[in-house]
N, CA, C and O atoms as a GROMACS GRO file, in nm:
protein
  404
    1UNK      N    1   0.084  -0.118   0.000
    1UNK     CA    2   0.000   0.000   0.000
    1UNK      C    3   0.088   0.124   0.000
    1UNK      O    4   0.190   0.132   0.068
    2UNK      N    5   0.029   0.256  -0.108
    2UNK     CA    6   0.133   0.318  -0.086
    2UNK      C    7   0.087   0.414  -0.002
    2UNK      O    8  -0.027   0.414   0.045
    3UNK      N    9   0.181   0.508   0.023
    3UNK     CA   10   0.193   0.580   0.154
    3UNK      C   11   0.074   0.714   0.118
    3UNK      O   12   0.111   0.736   0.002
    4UNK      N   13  -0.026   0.801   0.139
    4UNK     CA   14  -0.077   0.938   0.132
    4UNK      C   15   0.008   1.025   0.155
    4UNK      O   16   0.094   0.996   0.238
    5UNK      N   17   0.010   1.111   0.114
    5UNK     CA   18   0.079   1.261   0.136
    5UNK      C   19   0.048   1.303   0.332
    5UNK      O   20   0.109   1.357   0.424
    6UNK      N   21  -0.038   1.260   0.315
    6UNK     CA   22  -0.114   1.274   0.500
    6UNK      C   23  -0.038   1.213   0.602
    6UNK      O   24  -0.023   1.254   0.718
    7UNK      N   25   0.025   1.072   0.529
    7UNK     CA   26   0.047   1.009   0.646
    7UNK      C   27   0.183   1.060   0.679
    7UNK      O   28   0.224   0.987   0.769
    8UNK      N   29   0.286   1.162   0.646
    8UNK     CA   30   0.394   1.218   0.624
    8UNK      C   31   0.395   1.332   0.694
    8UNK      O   32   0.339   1.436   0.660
    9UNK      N   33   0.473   1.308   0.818
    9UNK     CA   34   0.517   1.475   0.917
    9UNK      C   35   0.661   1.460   0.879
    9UNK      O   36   0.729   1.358   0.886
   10UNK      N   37   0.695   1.580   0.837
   10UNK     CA   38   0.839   1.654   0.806
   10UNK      C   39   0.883   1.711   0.964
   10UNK      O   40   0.807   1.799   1.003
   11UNK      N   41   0.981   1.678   1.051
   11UNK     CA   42   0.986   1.798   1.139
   11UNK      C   43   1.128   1.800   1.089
   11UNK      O   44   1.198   1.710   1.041
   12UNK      N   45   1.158   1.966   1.120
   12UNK     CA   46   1.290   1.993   1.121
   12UNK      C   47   1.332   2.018   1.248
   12UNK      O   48   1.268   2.043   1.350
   13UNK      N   49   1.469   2.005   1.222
   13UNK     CA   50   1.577   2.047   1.348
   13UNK      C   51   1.606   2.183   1.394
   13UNK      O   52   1.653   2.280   1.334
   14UNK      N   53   1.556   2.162   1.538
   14UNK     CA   54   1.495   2.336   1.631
   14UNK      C   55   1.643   2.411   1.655
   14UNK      O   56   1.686   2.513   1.603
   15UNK      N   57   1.699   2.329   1.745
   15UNK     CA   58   1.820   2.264   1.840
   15UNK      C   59   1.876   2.143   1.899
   15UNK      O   60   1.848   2.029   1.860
   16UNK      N   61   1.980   2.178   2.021
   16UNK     CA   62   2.023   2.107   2.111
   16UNK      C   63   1.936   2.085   2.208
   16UNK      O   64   1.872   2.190   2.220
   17UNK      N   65   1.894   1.995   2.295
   17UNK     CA   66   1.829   2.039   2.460
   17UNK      C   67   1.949   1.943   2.514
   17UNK      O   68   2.003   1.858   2.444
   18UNK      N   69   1.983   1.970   2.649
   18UNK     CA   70   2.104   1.930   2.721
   18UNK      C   71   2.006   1.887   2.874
   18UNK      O   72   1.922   1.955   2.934
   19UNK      N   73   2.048   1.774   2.898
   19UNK     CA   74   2.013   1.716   3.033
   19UNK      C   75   2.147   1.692   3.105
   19UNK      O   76   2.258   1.697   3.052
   20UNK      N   77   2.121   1.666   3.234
   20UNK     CA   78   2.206   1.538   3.316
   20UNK      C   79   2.256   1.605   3.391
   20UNK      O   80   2.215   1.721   3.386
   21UNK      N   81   2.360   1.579   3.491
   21UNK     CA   82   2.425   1.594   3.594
   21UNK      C   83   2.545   1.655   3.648
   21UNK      O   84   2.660   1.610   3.643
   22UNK      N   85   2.491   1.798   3.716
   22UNK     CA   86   2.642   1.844   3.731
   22UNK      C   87   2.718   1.836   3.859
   22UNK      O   88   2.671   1.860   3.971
   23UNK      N   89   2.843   1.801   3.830
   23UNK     CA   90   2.975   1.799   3.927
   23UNK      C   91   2.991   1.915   4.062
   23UNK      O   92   3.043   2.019   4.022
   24UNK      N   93   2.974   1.916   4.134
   24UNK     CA   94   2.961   2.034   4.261
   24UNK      C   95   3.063   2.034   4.328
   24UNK      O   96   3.124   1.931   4.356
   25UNK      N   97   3.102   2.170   4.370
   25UNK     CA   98   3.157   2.174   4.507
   25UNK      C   99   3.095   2.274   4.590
   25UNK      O  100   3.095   2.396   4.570
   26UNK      N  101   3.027   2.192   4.711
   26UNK     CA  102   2.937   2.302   4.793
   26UNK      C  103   3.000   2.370   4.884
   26UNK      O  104   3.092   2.327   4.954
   27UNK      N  105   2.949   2.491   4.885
   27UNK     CA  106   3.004   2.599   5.036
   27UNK      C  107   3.049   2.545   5.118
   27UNK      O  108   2.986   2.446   5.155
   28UNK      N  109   3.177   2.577   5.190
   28UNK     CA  110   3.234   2.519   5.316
   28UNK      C  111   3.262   2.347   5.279
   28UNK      O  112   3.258   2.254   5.360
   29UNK      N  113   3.289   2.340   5.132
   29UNK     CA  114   3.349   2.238   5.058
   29UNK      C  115   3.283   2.094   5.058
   29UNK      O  116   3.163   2.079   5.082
   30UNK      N  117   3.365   1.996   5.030
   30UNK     CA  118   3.286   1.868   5.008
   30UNK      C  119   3.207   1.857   4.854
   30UNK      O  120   3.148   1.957   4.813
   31UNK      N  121   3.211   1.730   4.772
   31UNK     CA  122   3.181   1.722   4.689
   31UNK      C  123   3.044   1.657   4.628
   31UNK      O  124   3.018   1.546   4.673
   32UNK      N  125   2.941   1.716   4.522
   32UNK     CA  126   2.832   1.640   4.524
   32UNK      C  127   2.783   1.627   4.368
   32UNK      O  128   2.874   1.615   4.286
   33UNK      N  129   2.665   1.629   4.326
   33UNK     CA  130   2.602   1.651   4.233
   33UNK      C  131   2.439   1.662   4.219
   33UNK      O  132   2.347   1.634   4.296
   34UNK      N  133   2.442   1.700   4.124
   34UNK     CA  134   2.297   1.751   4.112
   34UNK      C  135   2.260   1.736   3.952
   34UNK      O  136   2.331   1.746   3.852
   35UNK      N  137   2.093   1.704   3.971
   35UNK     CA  138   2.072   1.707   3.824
   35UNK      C  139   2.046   1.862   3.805
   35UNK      O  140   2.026   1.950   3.889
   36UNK      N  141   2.051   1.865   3.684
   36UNK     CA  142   2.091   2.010   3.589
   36UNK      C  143   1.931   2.018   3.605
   36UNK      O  144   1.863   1.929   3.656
   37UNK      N  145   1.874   2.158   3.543
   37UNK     CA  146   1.804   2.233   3.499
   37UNK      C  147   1.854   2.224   3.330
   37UNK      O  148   1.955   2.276   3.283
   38UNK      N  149   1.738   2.132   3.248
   38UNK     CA  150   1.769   2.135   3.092
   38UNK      C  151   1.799   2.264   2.998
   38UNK      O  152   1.746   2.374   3.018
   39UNK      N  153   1.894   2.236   2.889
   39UNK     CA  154   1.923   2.424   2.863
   39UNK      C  155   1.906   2.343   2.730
   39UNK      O  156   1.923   2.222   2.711
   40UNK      N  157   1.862   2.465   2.623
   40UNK     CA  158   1.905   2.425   2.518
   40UNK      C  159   2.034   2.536   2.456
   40UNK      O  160   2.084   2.642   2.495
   41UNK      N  161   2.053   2.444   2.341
   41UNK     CA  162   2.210   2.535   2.225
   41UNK      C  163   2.169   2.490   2.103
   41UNK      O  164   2.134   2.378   2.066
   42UNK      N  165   2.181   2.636   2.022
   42UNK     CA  166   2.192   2.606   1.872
   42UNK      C  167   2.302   2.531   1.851
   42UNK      O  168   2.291   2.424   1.790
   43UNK      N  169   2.435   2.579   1.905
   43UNK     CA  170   2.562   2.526   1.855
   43UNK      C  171   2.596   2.428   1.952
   43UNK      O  172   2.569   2.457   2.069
   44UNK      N  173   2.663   2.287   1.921
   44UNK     CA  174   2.728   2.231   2.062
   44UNK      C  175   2.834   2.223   2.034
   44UNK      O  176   2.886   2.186   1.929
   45UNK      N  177   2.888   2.266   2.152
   45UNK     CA  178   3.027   2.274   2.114
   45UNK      C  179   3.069   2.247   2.281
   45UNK      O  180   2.988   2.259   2.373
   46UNK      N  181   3.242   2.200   2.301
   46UNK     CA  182   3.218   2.178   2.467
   46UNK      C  183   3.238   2.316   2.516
   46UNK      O  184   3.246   2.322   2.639
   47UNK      N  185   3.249   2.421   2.457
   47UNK     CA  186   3.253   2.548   2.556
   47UNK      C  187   3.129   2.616   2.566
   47UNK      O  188   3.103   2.696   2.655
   48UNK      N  189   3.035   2.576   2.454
   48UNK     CA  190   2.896   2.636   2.518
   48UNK      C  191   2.818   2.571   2.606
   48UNK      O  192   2.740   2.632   2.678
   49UNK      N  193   2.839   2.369   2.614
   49UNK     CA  194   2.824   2.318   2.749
   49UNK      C  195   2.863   2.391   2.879
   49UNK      O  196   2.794   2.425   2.974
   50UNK      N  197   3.030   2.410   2.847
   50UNK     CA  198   3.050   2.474   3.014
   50UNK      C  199   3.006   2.595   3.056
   50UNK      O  200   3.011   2.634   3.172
   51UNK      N  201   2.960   2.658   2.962
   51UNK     CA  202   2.913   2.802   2.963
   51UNK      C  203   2.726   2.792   3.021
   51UNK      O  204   2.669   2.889   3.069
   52UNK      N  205   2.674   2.685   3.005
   52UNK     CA  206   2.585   2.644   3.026
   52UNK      C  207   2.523   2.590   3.138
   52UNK      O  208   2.421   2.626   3.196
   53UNK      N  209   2.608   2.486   3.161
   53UNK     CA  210   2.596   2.363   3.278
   53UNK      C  211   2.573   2.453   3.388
   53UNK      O  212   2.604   2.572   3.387
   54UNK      N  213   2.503   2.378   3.504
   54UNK     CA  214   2.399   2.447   3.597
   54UNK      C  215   2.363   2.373   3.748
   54UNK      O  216   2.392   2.255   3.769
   55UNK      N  217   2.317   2.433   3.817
   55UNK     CA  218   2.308   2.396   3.961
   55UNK      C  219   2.199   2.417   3.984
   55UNK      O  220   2.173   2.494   4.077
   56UNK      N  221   2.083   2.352   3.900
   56UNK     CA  222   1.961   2.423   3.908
   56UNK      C  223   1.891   2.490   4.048
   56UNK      O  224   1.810   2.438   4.125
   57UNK      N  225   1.950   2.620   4.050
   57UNK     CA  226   1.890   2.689   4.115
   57UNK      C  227   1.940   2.675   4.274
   57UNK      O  228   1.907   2.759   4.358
   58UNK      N  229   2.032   2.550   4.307
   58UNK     CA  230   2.091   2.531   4.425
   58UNK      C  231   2.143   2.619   4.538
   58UNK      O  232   2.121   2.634   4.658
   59UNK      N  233   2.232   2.675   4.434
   59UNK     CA  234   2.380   2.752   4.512
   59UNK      C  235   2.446   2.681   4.536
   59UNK      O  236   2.409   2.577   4.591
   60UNK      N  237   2.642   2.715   4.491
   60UNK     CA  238   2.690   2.639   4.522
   60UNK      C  239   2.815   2.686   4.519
   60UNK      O  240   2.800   2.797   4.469
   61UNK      N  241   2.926   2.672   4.540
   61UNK     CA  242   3.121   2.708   4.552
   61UNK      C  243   3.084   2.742   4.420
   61UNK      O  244   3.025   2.843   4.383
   62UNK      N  245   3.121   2.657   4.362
   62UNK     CA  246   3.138   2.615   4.181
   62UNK      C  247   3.097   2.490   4.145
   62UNK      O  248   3.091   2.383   4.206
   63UNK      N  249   3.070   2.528   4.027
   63UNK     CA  250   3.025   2.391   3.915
   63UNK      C  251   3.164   2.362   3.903
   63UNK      O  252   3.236   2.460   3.880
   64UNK      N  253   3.220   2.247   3.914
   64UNK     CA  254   3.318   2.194   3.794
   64UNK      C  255   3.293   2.120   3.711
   64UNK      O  256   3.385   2.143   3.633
   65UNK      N  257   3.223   2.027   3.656
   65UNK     CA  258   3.220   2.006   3.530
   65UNK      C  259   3.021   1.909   3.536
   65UNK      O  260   2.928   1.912   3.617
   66UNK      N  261   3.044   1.846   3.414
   66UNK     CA  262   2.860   1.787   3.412
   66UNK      C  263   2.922   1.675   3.337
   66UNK      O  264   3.027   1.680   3.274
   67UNK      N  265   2.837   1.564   3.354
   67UNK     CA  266   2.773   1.470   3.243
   67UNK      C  267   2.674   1.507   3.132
   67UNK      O  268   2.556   1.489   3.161
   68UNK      N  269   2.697   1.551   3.023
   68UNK     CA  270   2.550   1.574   2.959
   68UNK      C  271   2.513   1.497   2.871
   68UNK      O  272   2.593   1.433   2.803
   69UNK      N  273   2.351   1.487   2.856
   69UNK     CA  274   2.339   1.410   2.787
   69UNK      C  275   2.246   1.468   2.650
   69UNK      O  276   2.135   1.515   2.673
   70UNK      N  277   2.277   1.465   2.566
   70UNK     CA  278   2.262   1.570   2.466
   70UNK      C  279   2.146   1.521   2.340
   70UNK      O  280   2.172   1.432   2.258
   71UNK      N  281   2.014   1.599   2.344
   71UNK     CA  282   1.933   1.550   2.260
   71UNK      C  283   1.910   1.609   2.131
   71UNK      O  284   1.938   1.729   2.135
   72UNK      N  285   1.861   1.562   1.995
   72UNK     CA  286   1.862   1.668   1.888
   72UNK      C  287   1.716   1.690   1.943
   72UNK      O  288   1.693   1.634   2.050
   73UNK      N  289   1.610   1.766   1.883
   73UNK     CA  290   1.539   1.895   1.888
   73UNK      C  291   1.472   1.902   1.767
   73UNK      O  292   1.513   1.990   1.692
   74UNK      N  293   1.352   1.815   1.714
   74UNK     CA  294   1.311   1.848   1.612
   74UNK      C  295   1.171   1.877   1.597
   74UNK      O  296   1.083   1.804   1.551
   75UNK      N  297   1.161   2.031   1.658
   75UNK     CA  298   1.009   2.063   1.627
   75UNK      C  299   0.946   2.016   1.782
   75UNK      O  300   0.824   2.002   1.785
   76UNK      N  301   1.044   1.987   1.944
   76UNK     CA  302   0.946   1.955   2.053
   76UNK      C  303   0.938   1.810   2.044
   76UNK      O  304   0.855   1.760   2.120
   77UNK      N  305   1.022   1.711   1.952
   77UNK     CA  306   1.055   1.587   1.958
   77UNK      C  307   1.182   1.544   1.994
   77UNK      O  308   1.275   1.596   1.932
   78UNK      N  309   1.202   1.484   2.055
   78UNK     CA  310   1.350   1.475   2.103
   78UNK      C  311   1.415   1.351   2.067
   78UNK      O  312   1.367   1.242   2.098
   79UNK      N  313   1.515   1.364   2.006
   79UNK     CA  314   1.539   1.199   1.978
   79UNK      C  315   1.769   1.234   2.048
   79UNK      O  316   1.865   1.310   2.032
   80UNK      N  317   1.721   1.101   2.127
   80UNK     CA  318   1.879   1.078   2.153
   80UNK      C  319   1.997   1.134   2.101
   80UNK      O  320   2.014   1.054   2.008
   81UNK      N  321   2.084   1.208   2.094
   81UNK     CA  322   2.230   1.198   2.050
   81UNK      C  323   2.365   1.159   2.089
   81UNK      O  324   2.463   1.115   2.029
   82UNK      N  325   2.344   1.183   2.178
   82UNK     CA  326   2.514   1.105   2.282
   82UNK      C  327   2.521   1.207   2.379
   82UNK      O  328   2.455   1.310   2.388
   83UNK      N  329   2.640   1.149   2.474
   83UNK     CA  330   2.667   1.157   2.610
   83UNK      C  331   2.784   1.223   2.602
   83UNK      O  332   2.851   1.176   2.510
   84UNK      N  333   2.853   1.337   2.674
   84UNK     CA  334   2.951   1.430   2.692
   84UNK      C  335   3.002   1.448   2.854
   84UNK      O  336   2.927   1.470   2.949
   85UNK      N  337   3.082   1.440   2.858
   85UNK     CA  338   3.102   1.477   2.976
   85UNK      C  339   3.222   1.624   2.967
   85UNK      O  340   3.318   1.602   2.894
   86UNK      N  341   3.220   1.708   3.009
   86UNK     CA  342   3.294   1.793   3.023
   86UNK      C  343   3.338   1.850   3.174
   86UNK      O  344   3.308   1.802   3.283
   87UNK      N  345   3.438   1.996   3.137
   87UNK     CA  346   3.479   1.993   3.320
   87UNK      C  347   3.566   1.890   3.375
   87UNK      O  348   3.633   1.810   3.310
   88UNK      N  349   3.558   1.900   3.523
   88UNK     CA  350   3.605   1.811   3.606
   88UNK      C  351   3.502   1.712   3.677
   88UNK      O  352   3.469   1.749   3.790
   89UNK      N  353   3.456   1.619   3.641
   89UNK     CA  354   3.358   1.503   3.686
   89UNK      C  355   3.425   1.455   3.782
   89UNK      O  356   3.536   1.411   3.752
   90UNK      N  357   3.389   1.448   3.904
   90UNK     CA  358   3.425   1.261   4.026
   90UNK      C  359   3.400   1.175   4.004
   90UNK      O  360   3.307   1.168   3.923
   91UNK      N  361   3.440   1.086   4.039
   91UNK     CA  362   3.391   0.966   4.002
   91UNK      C  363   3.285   0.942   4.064
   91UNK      O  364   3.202   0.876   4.001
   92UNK      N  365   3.243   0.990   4.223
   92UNK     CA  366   3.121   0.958   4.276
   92UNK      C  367   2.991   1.025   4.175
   92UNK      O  368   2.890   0.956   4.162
   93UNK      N  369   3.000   1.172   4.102
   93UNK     CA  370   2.921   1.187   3.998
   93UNK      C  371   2.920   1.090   3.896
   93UNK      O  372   2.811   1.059   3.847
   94UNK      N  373   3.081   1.010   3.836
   94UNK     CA  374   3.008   0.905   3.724
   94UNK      C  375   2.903   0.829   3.795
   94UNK      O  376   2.790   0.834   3.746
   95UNK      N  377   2.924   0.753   3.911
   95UNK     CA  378   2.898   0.655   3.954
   95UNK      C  379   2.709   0.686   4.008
   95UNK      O  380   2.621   0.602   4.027
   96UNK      N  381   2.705   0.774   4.016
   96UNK     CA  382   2.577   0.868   4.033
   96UNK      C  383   2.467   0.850   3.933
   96UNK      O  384   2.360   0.792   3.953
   97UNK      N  385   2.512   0.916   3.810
   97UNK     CA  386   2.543   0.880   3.618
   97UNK      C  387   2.476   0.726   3.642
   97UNK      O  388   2.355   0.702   3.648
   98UNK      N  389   2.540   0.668   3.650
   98UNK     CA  390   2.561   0.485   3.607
   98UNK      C  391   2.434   0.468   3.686
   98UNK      O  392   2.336   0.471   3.612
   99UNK      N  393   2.407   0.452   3.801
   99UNK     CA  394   2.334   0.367   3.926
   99UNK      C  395   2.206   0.461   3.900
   99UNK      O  396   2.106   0.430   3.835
  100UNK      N  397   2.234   0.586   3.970
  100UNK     CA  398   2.087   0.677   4.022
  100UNK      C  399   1.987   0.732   3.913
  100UNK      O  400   1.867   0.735   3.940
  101UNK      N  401   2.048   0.787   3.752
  101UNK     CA  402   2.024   0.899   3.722
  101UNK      C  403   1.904   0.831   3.647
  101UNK      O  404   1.824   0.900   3.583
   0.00000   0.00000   0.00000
């Protein structure tokens, strides 16, 4: 059977949206993580990740680095692209990553 013109959605590509988990160091020190607050990027690149990556809303010393996990953006559909990690990650954040997230 062949296909209708109907049964055919075109979406194009919006952006980036960026999830996952960033690397912490909290006030009066000690190390943790937190899931991000999702951002999106036209461009990915790893310096607009770090420019990005986030403590949603926490407070914190500094971010040092995230796991992200990076989706394409087509039209409010999201389909998978791969995993980044940038920064300085712990291992208790990979291990966070792996088990919890």
């Amino acid at each position: 059977m062949a296909k209708k013109k109907e049964d055919t959605i075109t979406l194009e590509f919006t952006n980036y949206l960026v999830k996952g988990i960033s690397d912490l160091t909290m006030w009066g020190g000690g190390n943790s993580c937190i899931v991000m607050e999702a951002f999106g990027l036209k461009v990915l690149s790893k310096k607009n990740l770090l420019e990005n990556i986030n403590d949603n809303g926490f407070g914190v010393e500094s971010i040092n680095g995230a796991i992200c996990d990076v989706y394409k953006n087509y039209d409010g559909f999201l389909k998978f692209y791969k995993t980044i990690a940038v920064g300085d990650v712990s291992e208790d954040t990979e291990d966070y990553y792996q088990s919890d997230y």
